[in-house]
N, C-alpha and C positions, 0 to 999 in steps of 0.2 A: 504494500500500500504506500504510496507515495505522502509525503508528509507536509504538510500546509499547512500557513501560521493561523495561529488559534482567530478567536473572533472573544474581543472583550467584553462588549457589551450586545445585549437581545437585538435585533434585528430579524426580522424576517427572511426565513432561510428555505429551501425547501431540497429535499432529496429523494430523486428516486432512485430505486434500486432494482435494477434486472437481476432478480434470483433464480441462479442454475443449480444442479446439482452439486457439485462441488467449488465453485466460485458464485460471487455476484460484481456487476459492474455500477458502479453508481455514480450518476451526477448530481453536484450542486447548483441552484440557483440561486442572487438575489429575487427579489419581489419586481426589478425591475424584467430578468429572467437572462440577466447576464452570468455567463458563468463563473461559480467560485471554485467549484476544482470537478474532477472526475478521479477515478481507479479502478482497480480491480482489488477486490476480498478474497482471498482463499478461504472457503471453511473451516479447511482446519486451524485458521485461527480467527475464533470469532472474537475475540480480545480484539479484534481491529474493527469492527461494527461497534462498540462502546466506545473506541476513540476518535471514530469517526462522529457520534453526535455530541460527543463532548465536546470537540471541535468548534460546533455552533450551538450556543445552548436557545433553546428557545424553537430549535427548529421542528419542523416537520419532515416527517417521512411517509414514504408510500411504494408499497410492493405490490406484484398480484399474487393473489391466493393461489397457489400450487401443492404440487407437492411436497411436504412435508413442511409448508409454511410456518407453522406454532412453533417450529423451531428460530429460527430469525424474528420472530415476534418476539418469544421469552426472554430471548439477547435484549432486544432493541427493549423491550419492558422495563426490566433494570433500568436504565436509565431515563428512560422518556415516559410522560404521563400517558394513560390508554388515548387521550383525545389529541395528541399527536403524533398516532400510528395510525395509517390510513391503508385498510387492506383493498385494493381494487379486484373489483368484480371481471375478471379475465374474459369471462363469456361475453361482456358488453363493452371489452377495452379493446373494440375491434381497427381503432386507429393502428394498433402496434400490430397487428397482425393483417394490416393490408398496407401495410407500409411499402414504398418501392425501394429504398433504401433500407435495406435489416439487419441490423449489425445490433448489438450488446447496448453498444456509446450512444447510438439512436435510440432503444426502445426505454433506456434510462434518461434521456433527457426528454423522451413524451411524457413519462412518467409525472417528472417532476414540473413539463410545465402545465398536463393538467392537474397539478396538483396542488399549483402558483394560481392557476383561473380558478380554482373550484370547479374543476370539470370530471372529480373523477368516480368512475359507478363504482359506489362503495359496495362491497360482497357482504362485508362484518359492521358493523358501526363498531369503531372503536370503544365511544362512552357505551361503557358496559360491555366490553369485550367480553367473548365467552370465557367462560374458566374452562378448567385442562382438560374434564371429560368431552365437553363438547366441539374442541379442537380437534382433539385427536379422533371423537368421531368424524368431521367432518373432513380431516386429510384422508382419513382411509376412502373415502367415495371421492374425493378429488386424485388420487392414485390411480383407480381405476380408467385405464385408457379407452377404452370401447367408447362409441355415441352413444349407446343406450346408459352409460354408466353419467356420463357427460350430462345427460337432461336432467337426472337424480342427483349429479351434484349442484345443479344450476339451481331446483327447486329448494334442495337443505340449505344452499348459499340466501338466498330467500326466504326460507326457513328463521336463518341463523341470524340476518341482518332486522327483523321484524319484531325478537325478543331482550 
């Protein structure tokens, strides 16, 4: 993770993060939606996702909901309040998924600028994130790769965002 000077005082920050299996890519923006850094995270050291929002305190973040998403949530939990972690609804964030351009460094900086507009289809609402059981219910039917598995996750996603 490349290393970039801290941010003293709150300001409006926003990050998103393209979450892969064993890495994620993530950009920052101000509010005006200039950028303040990018990198790549390794998994295996998730110690650099808590030094990445302590970087900017105050900020916001937003991933989409995947596979085994509650795990980068828990991370990002520690340090940041449930009401700015923003888990985006994959099935309706079809900007990133008809993009002509598809790269990592793209689909994190749509992320975070609809995250900068208030544009993004929340899956979970933060305030009042689920707790652990219903996480981890809801990653095992987001696992599932079939279409027919895919409409069941989209309904518990609905489900999960309602309660």
């Amino acid at each position: 993770m490349k290393r970039q000077p801290a941010q003293s005082e709150e300001v409006p920050v926003f990050i998103g993060i393209d979450y892969h299996k064993a890495y994620s890519v993530y950009k920052v923006l101000d509010v005006q939606g200039e950028s303040l850094g990018q990198g790549r995270i390794d998994h295996a050291h998730p110690e650099d996702f808590r030094t990445l929002v302590r970087r900017w305190p105050g900020c916001r973040v937003v991933f989409e909901v995947s596979m085994n998403w509650h795990w980068l949530f828990e991370i990002l939990e520690r340090e940041l309040s449930p009401e700015r972690i923003v888990l985006a609804n994959p099935f309706k964030t079809r900007i990133i998924a008809e993009a002509q351009i598809k790269t990592d460094k793209v689909d994190a900086r749509i992320l975070a600028d609809l995250l900068r507009g208030r544009l993004i289809p929340v899956c979970i609402s933060s305030v009042g994130s689920p707790d652990r059981s219903k996480r981890c219910s809801a990653s095992a039917v987001f696992s599932c790769a079939s279409a027919r598995c895919c409409a069941i996750a989209f309904i518990v996603c609905l489900a999960l965002s309602t309660k």
